[in-house]
N, C-alpha and C positions, 0 to 999 in steps of 0.2 A: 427536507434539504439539509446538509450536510454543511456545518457551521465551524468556523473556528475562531479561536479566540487566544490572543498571547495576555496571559495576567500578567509575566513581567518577561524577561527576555528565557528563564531557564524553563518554564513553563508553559506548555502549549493545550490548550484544552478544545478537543474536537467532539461534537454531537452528532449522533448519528443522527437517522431519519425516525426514529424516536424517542429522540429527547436526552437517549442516555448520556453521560459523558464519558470521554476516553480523555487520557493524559500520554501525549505525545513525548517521547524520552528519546532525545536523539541523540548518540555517541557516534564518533567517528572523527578525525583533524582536520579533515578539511581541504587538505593534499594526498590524502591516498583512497580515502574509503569513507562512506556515510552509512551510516545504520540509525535507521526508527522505529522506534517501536511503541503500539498503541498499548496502553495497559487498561485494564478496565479494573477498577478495586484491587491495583497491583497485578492483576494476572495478568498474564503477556493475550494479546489477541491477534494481535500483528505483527509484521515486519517488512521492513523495507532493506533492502541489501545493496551499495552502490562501489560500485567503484570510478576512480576519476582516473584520468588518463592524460594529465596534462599536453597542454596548455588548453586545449578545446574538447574534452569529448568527457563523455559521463554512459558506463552502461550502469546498467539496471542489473545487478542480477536474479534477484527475485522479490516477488510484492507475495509476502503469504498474509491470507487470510486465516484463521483457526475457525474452525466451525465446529469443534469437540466444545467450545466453551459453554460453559451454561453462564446466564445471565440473574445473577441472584434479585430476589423481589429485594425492594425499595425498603419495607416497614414488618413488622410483625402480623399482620393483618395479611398482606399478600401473601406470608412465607405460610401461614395458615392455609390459605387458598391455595396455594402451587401446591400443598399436599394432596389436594383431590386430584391434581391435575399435573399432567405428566411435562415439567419442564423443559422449553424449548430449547437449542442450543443456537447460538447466532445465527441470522440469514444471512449470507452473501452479499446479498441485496441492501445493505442497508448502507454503502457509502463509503463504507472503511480505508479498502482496497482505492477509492478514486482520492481520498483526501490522501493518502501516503505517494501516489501517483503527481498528484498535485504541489504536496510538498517538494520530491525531488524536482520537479520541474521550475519551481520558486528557487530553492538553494540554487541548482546548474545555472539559473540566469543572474542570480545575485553574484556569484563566483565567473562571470566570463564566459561559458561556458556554449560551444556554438553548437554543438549535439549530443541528442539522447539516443540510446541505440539498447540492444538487448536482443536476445534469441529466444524462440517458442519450439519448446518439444513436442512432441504425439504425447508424453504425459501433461505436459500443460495444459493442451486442448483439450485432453480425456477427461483432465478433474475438472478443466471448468470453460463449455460447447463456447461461452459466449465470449473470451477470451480477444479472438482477434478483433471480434466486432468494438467490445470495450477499446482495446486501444485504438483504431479506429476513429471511435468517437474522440476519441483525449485527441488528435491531432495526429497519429501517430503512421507515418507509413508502412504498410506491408509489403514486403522483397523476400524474394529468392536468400536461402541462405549464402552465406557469403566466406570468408577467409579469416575476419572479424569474427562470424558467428559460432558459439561452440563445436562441438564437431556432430552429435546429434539433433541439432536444430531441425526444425521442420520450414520457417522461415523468420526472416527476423523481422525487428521494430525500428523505427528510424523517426524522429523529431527534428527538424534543423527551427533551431532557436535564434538563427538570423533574420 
């Protein structure tokens, strides 16, 4: 399960679904644009890309996941052992992508904010099948593209936070 944890208010510390930690760095003011980013040992893993649209609306513009990352061993011992053994690069699967989702839905409510919205390409679905089902699950309605939605959309995303 996928944890998080504020140490003090500049510092967000997220665990995946094994234990590791990621440190959540979020930039953006507040009134135009939010960005997050997960770092793992400094390296970027993720991002979150928002924009706000006063007085009620928040899209999304992209949640990237990095799956090039490799996850360095813990101690000297493992870094030993990963030598026989061909190092993994992050799974998908491990939460990331749902806690940065999560986040922006926390800020959008904390901020006033009466919907989340965002558009799905034919590349979005192709890098990654299970995409609509995920939002979906987050609460997230599926629609015809719209006037709102980019111009390449395949269909969009929609959350009403009321």
């Amino acid at each position: 399960m996928l944890e998080s944890s504020s140490k003090n208010s500049d510092r967000i510390i997220v665990r995946d679904r094994q234990g590791r930690e990621y440190r959540l760095q979020v930039n953006g003011d507040g009134e135009s644009h939010l960005i997050a980013k997960l770092l793992y040992r400094n390296s970027e893993v993720g991002m979150l890309q928002c924009v706000l649209y006063p007085p009620d609306k928040l899209m999304i513009g992209d949640i990237i996941i990095r799956d090039d990352v490799i996850h360095a061993p813990p101690h000297l011992g493992a870094a030993l052992l990963r030598l026989l053994v061909k190092l993994k690069p992050i799974d998908r699967r491990m939460g990331l992508g749902t806690h940065l989702l999560q986040f922006a839905i926390k800020k959008a409510r904390q901020w006033g904010i009466k919907r989340i919205y965002g558009s799905l390409t034919q590349e979005d679905i192709n890098n990654n099948p299970n995409l609509v089902k995920w939002y979906e699950k987050h609460g997230f309605a599926i629609l015809p593209p719209s006037a709102e939605n980019i111009e390449n959309a395949v269909c969009g995303i929609s959350l009403n936070l009321e």
